[in-house]
Backbone as CSV, one residue per row, in Angstrom:
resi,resn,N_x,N_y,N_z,CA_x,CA_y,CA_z,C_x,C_y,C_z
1,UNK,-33.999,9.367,1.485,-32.758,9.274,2.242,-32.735,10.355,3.312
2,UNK,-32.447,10.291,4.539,-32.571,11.123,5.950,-30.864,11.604,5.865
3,UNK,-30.847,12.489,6.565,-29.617,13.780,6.750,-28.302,12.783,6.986
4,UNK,-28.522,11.394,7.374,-27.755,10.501,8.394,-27.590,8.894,7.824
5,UNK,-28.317,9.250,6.576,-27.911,8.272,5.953,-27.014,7.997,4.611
6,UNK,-25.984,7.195,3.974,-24.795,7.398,3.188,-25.264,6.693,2.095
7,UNK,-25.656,5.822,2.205,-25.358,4.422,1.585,-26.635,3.780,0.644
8,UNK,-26.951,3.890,-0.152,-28.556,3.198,-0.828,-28.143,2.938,-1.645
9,UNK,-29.585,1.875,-2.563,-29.514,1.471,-4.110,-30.021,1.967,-5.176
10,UNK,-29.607,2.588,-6.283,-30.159,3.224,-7.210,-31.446,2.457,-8.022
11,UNK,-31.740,2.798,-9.315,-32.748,2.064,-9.843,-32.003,0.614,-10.650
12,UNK,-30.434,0.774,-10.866,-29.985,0.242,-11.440,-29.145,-1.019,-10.511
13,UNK,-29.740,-0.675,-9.253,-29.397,-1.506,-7.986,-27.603,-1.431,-7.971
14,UNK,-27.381,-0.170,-8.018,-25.699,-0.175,-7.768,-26.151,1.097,-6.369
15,UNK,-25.025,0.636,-5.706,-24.586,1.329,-4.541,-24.625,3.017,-4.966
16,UNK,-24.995,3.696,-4.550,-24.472,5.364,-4.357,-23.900,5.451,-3.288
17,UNK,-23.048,6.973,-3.131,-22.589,7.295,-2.149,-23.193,9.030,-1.877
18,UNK,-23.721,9.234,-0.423,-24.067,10.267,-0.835,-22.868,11.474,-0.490
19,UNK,-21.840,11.149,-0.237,-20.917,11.826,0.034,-20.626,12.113,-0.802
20,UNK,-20.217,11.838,-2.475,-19.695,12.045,-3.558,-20.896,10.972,-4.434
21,UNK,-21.662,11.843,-4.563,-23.081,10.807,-5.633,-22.844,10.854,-7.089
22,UNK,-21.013,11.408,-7.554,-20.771,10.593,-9.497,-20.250,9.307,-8.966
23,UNK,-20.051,8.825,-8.083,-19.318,7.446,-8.028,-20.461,6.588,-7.234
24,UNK,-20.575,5.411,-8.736,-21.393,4.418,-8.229,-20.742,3.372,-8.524
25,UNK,-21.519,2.069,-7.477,-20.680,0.572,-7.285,-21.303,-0.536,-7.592
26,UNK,-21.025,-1.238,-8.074,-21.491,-1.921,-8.355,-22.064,-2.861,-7.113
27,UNK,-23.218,-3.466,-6.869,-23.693,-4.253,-5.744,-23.369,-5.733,-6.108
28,UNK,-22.088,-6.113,-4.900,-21.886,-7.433,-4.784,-23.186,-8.565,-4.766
29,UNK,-22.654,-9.635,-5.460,-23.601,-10.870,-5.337,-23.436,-11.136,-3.558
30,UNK,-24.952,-11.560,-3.270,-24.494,-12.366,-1.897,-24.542,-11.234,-0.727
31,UNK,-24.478,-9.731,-0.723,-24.851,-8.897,0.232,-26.315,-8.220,0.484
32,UNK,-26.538,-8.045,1.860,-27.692,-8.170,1.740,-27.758,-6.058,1.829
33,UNK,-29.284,-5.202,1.462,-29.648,-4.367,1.472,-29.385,-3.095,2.571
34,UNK,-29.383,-3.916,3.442,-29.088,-2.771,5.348,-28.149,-1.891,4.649
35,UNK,-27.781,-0.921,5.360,-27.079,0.669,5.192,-25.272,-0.299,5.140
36,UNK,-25.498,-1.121,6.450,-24.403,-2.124,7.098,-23.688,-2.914,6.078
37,UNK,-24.681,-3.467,5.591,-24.300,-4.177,4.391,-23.546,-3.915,3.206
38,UNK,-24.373,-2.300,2.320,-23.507,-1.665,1.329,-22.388,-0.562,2.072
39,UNK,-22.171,-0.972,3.130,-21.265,0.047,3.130,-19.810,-1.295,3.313
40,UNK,-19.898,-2.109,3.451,-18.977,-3.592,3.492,-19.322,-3.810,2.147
41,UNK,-20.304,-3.851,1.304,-20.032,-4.009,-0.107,-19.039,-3.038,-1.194
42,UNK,-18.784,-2.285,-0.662,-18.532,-0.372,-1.388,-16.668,-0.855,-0.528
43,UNK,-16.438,-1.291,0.402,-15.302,-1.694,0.987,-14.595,-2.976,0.268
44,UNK,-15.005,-4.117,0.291,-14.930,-5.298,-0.569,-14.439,-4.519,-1.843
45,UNK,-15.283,-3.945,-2.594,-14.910,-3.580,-4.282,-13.487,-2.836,-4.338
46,UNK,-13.771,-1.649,-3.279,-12.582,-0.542,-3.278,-11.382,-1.416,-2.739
47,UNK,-11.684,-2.152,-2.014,-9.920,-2.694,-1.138,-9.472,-3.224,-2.322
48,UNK,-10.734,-4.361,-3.187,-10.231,-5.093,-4.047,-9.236,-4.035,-5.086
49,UNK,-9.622,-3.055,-5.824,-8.955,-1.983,-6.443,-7.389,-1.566,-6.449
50,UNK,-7.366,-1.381,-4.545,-5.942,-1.213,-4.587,-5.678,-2.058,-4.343
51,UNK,-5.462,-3.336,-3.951,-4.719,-4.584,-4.305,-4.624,-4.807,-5.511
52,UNK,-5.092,-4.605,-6.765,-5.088,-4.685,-7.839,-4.365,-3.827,-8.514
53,UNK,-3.989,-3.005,-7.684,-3.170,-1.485,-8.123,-1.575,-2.072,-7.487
54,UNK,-1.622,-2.761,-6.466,-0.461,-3.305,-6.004,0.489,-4.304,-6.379
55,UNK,-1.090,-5.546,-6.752,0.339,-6.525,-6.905,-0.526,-6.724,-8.399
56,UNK,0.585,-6.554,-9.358,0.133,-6.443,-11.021,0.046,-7.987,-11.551
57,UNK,-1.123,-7.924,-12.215,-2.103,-8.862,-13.062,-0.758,-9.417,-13.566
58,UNK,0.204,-10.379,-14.212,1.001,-11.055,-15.231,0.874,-12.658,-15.587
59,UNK,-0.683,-12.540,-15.494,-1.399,-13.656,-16.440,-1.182,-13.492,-17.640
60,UNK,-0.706,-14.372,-18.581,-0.482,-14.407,-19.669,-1.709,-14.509,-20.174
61,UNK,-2.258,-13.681,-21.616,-3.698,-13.271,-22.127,-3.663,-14.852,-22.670
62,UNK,-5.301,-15.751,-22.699,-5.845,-16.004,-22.834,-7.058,-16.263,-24.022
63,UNK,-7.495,-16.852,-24.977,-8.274,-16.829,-26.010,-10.017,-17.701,-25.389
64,UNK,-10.939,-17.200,-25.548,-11.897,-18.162,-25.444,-12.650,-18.537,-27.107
65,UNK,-13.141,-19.625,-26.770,-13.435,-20.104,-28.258,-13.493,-19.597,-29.189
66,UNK,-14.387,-18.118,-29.105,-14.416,-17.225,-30.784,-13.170,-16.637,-30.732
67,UNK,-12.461,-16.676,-29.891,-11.179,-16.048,-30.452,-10.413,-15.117,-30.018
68,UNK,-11.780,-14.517,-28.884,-11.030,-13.325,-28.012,-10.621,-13.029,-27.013
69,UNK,-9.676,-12.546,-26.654,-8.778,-12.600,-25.767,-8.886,-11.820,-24.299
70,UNK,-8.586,-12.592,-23.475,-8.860,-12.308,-22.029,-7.870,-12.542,-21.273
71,UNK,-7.428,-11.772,-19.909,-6.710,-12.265,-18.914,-7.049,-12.656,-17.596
72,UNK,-6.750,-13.835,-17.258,-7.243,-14.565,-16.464,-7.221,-13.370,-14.861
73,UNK,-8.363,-13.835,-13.619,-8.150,-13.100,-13.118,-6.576,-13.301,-12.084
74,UNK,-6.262,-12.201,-11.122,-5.048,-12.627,-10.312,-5.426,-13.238,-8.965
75,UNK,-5.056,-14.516,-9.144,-5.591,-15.003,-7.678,-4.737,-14.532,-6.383
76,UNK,-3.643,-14.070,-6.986,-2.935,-13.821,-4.966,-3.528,-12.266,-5.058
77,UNK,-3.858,-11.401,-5.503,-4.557,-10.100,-5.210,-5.770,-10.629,-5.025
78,UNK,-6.370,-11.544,-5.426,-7.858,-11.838,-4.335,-7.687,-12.824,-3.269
79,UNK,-6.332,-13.253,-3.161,-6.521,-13.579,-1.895,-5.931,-13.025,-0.942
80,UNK,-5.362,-11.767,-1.428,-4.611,-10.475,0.091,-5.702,-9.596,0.044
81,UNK,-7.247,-9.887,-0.895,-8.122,-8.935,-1.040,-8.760,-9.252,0.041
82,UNK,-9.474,-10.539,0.022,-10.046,-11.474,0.728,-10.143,-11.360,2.630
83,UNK,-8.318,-11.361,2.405,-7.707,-11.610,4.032,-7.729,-10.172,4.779
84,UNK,-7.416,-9.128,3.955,-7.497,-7.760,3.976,-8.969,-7.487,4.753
85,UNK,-10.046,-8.043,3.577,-11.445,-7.580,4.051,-11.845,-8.083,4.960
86,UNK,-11.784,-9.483,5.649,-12.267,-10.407,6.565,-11.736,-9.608,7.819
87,UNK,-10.271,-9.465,7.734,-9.665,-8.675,9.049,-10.450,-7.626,9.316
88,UNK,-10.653,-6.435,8.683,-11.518,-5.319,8.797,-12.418,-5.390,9.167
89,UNK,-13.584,-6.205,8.764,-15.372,-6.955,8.901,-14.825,-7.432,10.227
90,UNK,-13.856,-7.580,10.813,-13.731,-8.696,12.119,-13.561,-7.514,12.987
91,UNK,-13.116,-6.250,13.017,-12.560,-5.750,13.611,-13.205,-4.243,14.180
92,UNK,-13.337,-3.853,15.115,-13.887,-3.083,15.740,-14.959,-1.997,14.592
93,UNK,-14.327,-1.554,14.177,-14.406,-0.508,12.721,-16.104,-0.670,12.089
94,UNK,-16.393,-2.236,12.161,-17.204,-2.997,11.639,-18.728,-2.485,12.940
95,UNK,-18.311,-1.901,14.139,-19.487,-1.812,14.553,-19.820,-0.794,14.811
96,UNK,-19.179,0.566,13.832,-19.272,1.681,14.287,-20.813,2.603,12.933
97,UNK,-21.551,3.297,13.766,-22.872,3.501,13.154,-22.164,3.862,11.662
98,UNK,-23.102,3.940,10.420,-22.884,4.236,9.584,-22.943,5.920,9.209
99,UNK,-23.925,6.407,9.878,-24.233,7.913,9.954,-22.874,8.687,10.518
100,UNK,-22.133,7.814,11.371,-20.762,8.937,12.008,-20.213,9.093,10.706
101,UNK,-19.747,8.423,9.831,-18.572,8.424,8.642,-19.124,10.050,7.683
102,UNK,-20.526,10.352,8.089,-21.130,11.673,7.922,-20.745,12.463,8.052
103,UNK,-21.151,12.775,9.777,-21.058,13.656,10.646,-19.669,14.240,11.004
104,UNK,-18.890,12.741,10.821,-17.302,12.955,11.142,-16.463,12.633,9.625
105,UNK,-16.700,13.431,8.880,-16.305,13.368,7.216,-14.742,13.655,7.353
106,UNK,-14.298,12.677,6.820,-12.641,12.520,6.423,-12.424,13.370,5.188
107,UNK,-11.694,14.243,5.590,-11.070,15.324,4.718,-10.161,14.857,3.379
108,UNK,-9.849,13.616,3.460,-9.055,13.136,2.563,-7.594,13.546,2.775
109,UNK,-6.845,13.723,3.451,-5.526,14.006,3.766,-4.870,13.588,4.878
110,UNK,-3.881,12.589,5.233,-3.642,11.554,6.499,-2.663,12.584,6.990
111,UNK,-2.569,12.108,8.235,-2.472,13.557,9.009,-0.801,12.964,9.612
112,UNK,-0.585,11.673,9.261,0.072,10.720,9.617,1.939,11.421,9.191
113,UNK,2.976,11.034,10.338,4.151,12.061,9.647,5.193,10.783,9.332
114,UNK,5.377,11.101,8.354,6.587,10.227,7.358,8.215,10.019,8.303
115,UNK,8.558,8.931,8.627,9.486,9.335,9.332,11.132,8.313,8.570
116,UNK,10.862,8.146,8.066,12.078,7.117,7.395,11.740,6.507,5.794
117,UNK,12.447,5.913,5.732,12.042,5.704,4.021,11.430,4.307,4.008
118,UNK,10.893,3.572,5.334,10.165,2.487,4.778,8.176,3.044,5.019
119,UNK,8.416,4.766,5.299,7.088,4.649,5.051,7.183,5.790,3.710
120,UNK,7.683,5.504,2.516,7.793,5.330,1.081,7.488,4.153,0.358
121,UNK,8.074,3.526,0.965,7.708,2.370,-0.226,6.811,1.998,-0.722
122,UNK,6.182,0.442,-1.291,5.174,0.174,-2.136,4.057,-0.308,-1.207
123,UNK,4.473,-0.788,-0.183,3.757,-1.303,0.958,2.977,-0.440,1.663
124,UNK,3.946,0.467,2.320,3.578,1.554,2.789,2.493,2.596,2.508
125,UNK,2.607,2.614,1.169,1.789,3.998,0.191,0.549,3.587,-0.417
126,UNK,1.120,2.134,-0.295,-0.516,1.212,-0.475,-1.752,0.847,0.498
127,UNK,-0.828,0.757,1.960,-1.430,1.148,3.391,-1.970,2.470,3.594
128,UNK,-1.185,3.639,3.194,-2.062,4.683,3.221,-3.089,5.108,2.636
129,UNK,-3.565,4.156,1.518,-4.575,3.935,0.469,-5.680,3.265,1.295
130,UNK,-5.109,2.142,1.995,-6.261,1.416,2.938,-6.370,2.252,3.348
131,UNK,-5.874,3.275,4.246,-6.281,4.106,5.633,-7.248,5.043,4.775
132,UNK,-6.597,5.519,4.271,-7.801,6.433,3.650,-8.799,6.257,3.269
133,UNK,-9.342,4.991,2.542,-10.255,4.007,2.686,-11.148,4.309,4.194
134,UNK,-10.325,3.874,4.849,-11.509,3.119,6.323,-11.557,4.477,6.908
135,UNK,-10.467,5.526,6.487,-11.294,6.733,7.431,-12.168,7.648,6.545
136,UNK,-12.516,7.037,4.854,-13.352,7.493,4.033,-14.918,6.837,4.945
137,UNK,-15.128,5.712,4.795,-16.311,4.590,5.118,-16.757,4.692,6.470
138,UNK,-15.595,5.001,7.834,-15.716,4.577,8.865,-15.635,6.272,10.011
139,UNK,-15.416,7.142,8.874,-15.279,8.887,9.789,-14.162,8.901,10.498
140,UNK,-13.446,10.384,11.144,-12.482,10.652,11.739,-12.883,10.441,12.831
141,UNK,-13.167,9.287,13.323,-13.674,9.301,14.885,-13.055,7.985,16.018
142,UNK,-12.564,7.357,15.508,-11.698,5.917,16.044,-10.749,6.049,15.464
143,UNK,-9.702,6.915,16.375,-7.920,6.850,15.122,-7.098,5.811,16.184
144,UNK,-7.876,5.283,17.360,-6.736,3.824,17.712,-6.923,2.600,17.259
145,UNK,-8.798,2.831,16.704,-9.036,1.295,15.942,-8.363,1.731,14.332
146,UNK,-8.606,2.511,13.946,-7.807,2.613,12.518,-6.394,2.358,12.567
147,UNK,-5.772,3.245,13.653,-4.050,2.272,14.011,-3.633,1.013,13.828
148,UNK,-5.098,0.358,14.729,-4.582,-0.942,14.754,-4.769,-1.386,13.680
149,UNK,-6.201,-1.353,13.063,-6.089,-2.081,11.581,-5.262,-1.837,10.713
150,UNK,-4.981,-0.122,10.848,-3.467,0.085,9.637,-2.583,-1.107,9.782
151,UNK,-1.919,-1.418,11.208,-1.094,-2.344,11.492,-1.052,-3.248,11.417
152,UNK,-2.500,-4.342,10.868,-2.654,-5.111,10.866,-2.595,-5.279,9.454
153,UNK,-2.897,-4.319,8.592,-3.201,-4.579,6.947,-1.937,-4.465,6.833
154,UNK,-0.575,-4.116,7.107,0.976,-3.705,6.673,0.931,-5.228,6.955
155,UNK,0.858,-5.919,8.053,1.999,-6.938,8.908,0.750,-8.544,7.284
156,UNK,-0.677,-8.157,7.258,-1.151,-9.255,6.516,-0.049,-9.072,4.890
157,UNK,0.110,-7.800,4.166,0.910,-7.622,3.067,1.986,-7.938,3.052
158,UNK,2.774,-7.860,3.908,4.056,-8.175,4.267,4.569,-9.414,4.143
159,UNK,3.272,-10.365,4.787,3.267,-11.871,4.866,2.994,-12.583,3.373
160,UNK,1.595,-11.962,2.879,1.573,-12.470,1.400,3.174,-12.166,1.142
161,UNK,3.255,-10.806,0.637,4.048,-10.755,-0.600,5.635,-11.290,-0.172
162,UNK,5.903,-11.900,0.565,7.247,-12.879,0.983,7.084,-13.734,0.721
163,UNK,5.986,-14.346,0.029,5.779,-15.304,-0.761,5.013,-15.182,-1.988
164,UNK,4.104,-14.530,-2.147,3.864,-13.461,-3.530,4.011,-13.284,-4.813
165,UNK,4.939,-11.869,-3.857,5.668,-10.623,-4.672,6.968,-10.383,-3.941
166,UNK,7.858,-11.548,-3.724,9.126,-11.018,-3.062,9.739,-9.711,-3.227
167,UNK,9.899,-8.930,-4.359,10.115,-7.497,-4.446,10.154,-6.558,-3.505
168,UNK,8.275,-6.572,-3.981,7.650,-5.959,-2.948,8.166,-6.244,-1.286
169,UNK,8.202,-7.213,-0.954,8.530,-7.224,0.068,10.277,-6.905,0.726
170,UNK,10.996,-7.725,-0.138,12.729,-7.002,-0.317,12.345,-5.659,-0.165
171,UNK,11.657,-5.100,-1.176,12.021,-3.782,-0.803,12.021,-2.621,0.380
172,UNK,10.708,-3.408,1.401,10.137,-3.300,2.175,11.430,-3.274,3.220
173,UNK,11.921,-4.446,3.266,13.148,-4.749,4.096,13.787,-4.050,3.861
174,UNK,14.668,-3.857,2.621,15.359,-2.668,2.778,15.561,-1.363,3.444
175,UNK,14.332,-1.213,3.138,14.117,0.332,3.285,14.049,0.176,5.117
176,UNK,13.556,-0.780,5.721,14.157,-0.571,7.190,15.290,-1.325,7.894
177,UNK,16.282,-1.702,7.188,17.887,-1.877,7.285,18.249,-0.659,7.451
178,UNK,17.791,0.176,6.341,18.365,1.613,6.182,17.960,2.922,7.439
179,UNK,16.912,2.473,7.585,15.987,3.449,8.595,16.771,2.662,9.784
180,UNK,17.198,1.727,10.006,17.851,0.921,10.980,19.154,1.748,11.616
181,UNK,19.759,1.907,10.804,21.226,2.832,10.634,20.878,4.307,11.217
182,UNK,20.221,4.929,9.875,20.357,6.336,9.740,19.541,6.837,10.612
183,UNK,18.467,6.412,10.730,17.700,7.026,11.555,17.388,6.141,12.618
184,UNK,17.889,5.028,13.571,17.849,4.479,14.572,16.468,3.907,14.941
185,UNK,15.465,3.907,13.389,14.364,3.860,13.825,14.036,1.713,14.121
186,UNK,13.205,1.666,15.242,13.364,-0.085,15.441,14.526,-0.383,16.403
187,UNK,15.626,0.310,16.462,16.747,0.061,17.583,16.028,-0.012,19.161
188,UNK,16.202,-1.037,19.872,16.301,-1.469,21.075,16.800,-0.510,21.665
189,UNK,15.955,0.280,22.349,16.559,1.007,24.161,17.569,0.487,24.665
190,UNK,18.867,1.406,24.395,20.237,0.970,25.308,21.264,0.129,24.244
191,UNK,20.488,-0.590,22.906,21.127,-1.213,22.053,22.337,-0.400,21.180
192,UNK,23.279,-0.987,20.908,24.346,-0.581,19.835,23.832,-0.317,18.577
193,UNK,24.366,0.285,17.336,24.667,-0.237,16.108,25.868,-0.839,15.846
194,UNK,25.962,-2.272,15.115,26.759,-3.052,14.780,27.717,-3.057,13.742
195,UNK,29.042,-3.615,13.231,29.360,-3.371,11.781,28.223,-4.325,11.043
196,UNK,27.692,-5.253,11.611,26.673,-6.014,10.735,25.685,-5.140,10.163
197,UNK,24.659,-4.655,10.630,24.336,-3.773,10.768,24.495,-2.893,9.298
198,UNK,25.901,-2.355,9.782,25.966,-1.155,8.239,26.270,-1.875,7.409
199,UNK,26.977,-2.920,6.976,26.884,-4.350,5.555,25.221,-4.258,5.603
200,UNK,24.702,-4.586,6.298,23.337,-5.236,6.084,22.765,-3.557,5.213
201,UNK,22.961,-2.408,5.765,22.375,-1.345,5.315,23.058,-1.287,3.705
202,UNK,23.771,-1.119,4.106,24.993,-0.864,2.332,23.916,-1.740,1.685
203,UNK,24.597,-3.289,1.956,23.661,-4.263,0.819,22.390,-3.461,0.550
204,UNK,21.820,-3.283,1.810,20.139,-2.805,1.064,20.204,-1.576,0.262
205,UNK,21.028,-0.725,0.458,21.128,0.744,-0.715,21.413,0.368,-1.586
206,UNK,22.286,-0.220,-2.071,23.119,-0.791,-3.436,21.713,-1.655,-4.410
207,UNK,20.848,-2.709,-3.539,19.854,-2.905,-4.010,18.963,-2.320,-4.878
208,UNK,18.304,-1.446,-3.459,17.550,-0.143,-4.160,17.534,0.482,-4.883
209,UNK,19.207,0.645,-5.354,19.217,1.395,-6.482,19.287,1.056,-7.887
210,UNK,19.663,-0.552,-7.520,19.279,-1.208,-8.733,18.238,-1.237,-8.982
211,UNK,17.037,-1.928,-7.788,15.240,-1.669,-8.194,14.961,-0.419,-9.081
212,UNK,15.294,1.230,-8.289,14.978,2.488,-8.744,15.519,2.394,-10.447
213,UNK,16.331,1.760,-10.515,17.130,1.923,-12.025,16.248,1.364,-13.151
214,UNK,16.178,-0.167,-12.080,15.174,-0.639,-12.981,13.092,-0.196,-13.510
215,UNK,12.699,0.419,-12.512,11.856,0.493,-12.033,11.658,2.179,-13.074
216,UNK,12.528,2.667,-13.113,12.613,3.834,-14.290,12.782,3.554,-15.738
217,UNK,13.393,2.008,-15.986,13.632,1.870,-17.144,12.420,1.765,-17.912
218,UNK,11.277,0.744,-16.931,10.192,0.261,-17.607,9.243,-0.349,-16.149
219,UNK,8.906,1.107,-16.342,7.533,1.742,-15.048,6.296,1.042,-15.350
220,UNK,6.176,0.681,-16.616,5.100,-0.081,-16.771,4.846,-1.564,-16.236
221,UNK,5.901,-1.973,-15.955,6.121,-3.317,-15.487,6.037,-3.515,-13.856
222,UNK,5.488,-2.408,-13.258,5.586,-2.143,-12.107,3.933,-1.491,-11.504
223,UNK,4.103,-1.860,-10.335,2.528,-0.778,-9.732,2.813,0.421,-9.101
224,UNK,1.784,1.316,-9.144,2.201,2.707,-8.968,2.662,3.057,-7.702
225,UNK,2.610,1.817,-7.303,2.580,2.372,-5.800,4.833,2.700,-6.066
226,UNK,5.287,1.519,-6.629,6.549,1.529,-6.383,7.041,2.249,-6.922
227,UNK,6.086,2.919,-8.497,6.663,4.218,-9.433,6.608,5.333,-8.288
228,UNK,5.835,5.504,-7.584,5.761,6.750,-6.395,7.102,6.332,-5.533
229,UNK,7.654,5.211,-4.835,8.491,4.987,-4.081,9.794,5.607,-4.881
230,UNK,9.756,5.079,-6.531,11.478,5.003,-6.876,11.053,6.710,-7.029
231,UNK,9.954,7.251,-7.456,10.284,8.811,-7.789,10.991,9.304,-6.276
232,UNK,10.553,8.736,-5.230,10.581,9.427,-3.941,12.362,9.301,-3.936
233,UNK,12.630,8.025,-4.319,14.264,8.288,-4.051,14.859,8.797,-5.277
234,UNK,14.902,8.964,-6.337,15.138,9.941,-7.234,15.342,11.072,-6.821
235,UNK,14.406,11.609,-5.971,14.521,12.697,-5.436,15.433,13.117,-4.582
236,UNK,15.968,12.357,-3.834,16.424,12.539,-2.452,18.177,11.940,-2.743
237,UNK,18.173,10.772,-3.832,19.638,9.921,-3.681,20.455,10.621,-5.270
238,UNK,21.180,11.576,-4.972,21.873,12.261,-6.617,22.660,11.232,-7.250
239,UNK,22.956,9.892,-6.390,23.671,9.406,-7.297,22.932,8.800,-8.274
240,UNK,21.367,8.332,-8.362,20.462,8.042,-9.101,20.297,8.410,-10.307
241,UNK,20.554,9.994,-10.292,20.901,11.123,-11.392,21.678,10.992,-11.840
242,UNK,23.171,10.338,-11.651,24.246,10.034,-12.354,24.271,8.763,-13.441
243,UNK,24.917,8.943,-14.324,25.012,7.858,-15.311,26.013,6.427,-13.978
244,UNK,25.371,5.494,-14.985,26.127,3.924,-14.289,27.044,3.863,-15.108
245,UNK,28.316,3.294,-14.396,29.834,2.917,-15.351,29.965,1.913,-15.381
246,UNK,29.648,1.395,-13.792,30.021,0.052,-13.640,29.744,-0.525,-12.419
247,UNK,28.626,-0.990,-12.954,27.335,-1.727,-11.849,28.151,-3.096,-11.056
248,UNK,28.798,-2.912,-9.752,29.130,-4.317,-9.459,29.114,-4.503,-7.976
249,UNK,29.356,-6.094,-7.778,28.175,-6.437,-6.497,29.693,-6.850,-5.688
250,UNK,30.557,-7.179,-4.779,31.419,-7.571,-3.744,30.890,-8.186,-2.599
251,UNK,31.396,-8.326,-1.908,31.435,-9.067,-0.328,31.164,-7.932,0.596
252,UNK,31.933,-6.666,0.341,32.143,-4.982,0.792,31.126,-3.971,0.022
253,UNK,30.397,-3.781,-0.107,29.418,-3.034,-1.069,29.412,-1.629,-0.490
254,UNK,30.676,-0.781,-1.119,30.789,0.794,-0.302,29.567,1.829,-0.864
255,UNK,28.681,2.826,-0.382,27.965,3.232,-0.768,28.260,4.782,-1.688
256,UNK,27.781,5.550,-2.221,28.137,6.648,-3.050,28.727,7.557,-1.803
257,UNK,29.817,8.062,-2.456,29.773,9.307,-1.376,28.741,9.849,-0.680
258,UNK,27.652,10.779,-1.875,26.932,11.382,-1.918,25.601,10.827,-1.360
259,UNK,25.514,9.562,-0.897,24.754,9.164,-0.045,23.690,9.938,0.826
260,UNK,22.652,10.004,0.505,21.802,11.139,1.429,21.583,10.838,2.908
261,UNK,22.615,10.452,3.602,22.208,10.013,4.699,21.373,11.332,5.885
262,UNK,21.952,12.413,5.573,21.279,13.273,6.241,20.063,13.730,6.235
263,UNK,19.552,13.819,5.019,18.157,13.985,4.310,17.101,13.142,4.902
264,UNK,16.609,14.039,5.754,15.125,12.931,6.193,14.086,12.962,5.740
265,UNK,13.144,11.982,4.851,12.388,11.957,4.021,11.553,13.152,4.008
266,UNK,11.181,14.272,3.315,10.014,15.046,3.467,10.166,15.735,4.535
């Protein structure tokens, strides 16, 4: 292996990395040997991962003949795996040497600044998982082609899981109703805020905090990405911290006093 190269096959024909050589991969069926190749094979496995970390397996387990039990795999996480990877392989990223991702070694820390609470959520924190990804594989050296693909992997998730994982995606919405309001973020140059507008925001807090409620009761039923989101508002919304008296839904949905509207994420 030369100073400039990442990517080879062991004796056991799994991928190494020589950037971090305890983590080995398994070599996809169907890819071929080039540097080019396992480094789109080592991408394929890992994207597959956090999609799998995102939208949770709830195949009901399974018996095969002797008796033992299996769960079927999740087909809509291989097919936002799928659409995920094809976009990427299509996209600029795909023709950049393999030796830069070397030379130009990603520190592991996105440099990226948090500006509202829809870049918390489950979507969001799962995108920064891709990014870190492609600026693991692809080096700190193209941050407008990584933009765009960031933007492109949010707007492909977004689309699955509105048909999906509606949750996931509600929640998504929410969280920029709210950023809509408080922080004006998405408002039109010269545009108003509306009374629609703050109904539309209320509804989405009142939501949220049912998700966060629920989402604490039984974290297991959930992907980490959204256990990281509800901790994030735990943090930030005290009425969360308060006991419930009396959970109820109106036409008018007034929000807690204590509303963190001032608090800007982080």
């Amino acid at each position: 292996m030369n100073a400039n190269q990442r990517f080879c096959l062991n004796e056991r024909h799994d991928i190494t990395d020589r950037l971090d050589p305890t983590v080995e991969v398994s070599w996809p069926m169907g890819f071929n040997e080039d540097e080019v190749s396992l480094r789109e094979g080592v991408l394929w496995l890992r994207l597959a991962d956090l999609v799998d970390a995102l939208i949770i397996n709830t195949n009901p387990l399974r018996k095969l003949p002797n008796g033992e039990e299996y769960q079927p795999q999740c087909e809509e996480s291989q097919s936002v795996s799928s659409a995920l990877y094809s976009m990427i392989k299509a996209s600029q990223l795909n023709t950049i040497d393999v030796a830069l991702s070397v030379q130009h070694r990603f520190g592991g820390k996105l440099k990226r600044e948090k500006l509202g609470w829809q870049d918390f959520t489950s979507l969001s924190l799962f995108v920064d998982d891709v990014e870190r990804l492609l600026r693991d594989l692809y080096g700190e050296l193209d941050n407008q082609t990584i933009d765009r693909v960031r933007h492109a992997a949010l707007s492909i998730v977004q689309e699955f899981t509105k048909y999906l994982r509606k949750d996931l995606w509600q929640e998504h919405e929410h969280a920029q109703d709210i950023d809509y309001v408080v922080y004006l973020i998405g408002v039109p140059e010269g545009c108003a805020i509306h009374g629609s507008d703050h109904s539309r925001m209320n509804g989405a807090a009142y939501d949220l905090e049912l998700r966060a409620r629920a989402v604490r009761t039984h974290p297991e039923s959930f992907s980490k990405y959204t256990v990281e989101f509800v901790n994030e508002l735990f943090s930030h919304w005290p009425s969360l911290n308060q006991p419930v008296k009396d959970l109820w839904r109106s036409e008018q949905v007034q929000l807690p006093k204590d509303f963190p509207f001032w608090l800007v994420p982080r």
